[in-house]
N, C-alpha and C positions, 0 to 999 in steps of 0.2 A: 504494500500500500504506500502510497506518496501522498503526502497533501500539498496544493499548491493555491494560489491565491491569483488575482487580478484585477486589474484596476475598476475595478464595477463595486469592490468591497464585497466580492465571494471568497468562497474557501471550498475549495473541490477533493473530497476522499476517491483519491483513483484506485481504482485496483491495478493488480499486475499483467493481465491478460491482454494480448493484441487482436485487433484495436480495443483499448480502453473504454470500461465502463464508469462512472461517474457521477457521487451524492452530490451536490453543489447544495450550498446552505449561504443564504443570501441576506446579511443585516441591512435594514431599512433604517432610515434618518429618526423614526419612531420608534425605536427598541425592538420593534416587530424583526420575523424572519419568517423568510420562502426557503422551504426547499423540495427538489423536483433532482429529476435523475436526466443524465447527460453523458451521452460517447461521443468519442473518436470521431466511430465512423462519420462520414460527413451527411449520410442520406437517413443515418440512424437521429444521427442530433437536431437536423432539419425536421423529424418527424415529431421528433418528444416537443422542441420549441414549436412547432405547429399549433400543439394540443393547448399550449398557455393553459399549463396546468398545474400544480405546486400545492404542497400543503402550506398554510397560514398557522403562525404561530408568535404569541405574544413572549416578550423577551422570558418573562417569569416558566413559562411553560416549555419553554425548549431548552432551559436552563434542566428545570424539573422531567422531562422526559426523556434528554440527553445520560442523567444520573440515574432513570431505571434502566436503561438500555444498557449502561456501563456495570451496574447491580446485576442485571441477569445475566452478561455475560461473565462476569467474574464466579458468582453463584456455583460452579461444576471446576473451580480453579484446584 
């Protein structure tokens, strides 16, 4: 996995497969956050931005949802 950023104020969790698949998690000027899935391929990522699609998420709650996600996966450590 790599994370990388861009000047848009995203932060992209890539995985390692060719072409790349991609969590992109998006901070807004109001604490809010998008996040929506994004590849490589070029006909793939043209499809997903198509759909202008994205879960919505208040700062407090992706803070909070981020830490169960991190809890379950530690949980079988």
């Amino acid at each position: 996995m790599k994370l990388k950023t861009d000047e848009f104020n995203r932060i992209f969790l890539v995985d390692d497969f060719k072409p790349y698949g991609a969590i992109a998690f998006q901070k807004h000027k109001d604490g809010t956050a998008s996040v929506y899935q994004t590849a490589e391929d070029e006909v793939t990522k043209h499809a997903f931005e198509n759909l202008y699609e994205s879960a919505e998420f208040s700062r407090e709650e992706i803070i909070e949802g981020l830490q169960k996600v991190i809890d379950f996966f530690k949980e079988n450590e």
